[in-house]
N, C-alpha and C positions, 0 to 999 in steps of 0.2 A: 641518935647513936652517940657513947659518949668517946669521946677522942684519947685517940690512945698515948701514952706519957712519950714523954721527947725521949727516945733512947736514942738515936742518932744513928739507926741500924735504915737510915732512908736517907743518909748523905752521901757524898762523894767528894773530896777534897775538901772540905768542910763545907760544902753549897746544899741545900735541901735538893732532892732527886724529881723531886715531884714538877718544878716547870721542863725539865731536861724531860723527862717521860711525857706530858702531856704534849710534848711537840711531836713525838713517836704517834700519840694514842689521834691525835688530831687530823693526821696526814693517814697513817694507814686503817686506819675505820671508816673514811670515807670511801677511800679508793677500793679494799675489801667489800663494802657493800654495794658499790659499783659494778666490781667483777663477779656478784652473787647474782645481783637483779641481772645482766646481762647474756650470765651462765644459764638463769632460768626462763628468759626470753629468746632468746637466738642462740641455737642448736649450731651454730659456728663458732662462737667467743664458746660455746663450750668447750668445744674438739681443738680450738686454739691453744683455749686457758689451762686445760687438764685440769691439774691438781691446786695449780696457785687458788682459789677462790676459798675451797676448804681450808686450807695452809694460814694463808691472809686473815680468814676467820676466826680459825683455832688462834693465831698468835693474838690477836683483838682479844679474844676471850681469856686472854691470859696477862695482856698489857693492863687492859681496863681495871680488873681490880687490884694488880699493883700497884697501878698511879691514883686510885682511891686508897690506899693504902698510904703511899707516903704523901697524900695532901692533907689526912687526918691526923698521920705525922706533922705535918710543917704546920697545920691548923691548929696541933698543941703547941707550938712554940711559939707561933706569932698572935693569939688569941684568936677570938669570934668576932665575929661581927655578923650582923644581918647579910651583909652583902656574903659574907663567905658560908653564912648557913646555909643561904640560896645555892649558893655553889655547887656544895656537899650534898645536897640531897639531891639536883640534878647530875650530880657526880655517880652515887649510888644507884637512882637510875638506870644510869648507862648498863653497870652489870648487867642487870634481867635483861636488856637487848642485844650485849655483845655473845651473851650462852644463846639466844633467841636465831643471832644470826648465824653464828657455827652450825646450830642444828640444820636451818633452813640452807646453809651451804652443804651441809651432809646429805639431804634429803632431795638435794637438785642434782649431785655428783652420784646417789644411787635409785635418779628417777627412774631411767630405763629396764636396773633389774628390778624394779618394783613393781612398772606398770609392764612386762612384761610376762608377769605371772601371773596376772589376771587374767582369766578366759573371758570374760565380753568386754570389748570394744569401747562400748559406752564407759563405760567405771573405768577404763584404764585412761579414757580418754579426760574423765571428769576429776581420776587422781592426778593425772601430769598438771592437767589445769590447777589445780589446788594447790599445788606443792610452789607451780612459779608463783599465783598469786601471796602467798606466804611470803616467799623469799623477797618478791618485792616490797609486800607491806613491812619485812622486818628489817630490809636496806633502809627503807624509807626513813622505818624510826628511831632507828639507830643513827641514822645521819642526821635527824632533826634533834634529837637529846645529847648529839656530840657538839655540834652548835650550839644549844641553848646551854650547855655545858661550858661550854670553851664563851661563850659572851658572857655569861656570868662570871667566872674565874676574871675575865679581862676588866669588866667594871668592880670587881671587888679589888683587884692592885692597882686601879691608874680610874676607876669612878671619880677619885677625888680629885685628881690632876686634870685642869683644860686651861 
């Protein structure tokens, strides 16, 4: 992907925006994928949680390619390097997981009008199954490319420093 020219529409006080958002995108994509897989496990953190699990996942789906945004910003002004290509491509990543997890947060928040339109049992019983196994397979991945995200970003600014 070729990076986009330093216009400076991704700073604040004259500091790049991109380590300020990744401390956003780092803390609430995990926590959000926690209250997704939980919401589609136990029928209590559901009735708990309400509405924050979708809420938490829409804003993920809206942080993430932000802060892919202004790190392809701060990546045009500070060069490439290998370390920061690794970065950016597990950066880019994250997108297709963060839409992945909204959805599978949407799809546990309207399990019950779903599987209650079905007339047999079985199928309604075989979509609720489906729909939590999703939501946790896509907490899961989402939390493991936020990590391998966030450890790469770390060894490409301080790799060099021990």
């Amino acid at each position: 992907m070729t990076a986009l020219p330093a216009s400076g529409s991704f700073v604040l006080f004259g500091l790049p925006l991109h380590p300020l958002l990744v401390h956003a995108t780092v803390i609430l994509t995990p926590l959000a994928a926690l209250a997704v897989a939980l919401t589609a496990l136990w029928p209590a953190a559901r009735r708990r949680l309400g509405l924050a699990p979708p809420i938490a996942a829409a804003l993920v789906a809206i942080l993430v390619p932000v802060t892919v945004l202004a790190g392809l910003d701060l990546a045009a002004r500070v060069g490439s390097t290998p370390a920061i290509q690794r970065h950016e491509a597990l950066g880019l990543m994250l997108i297709p997981w963060s839409i992945a997890l909204l959805l599978a947060a949407a799809a546990v928040q309207l399990r019950e009008r779903i599987t209650t339109r079905i007339r047999r049992p079985s199928v309604a019983a075989a979509v609720s199954i489906s729909i939590a196994v999703v939501a946790v397979a896509c907490a899961l991945g989402v939390t493991v490319v936020v990590v391998l995200t966030g450890e790469a970003g770390a060894r490409a600014v301080w790799g060099g420093i021990a």
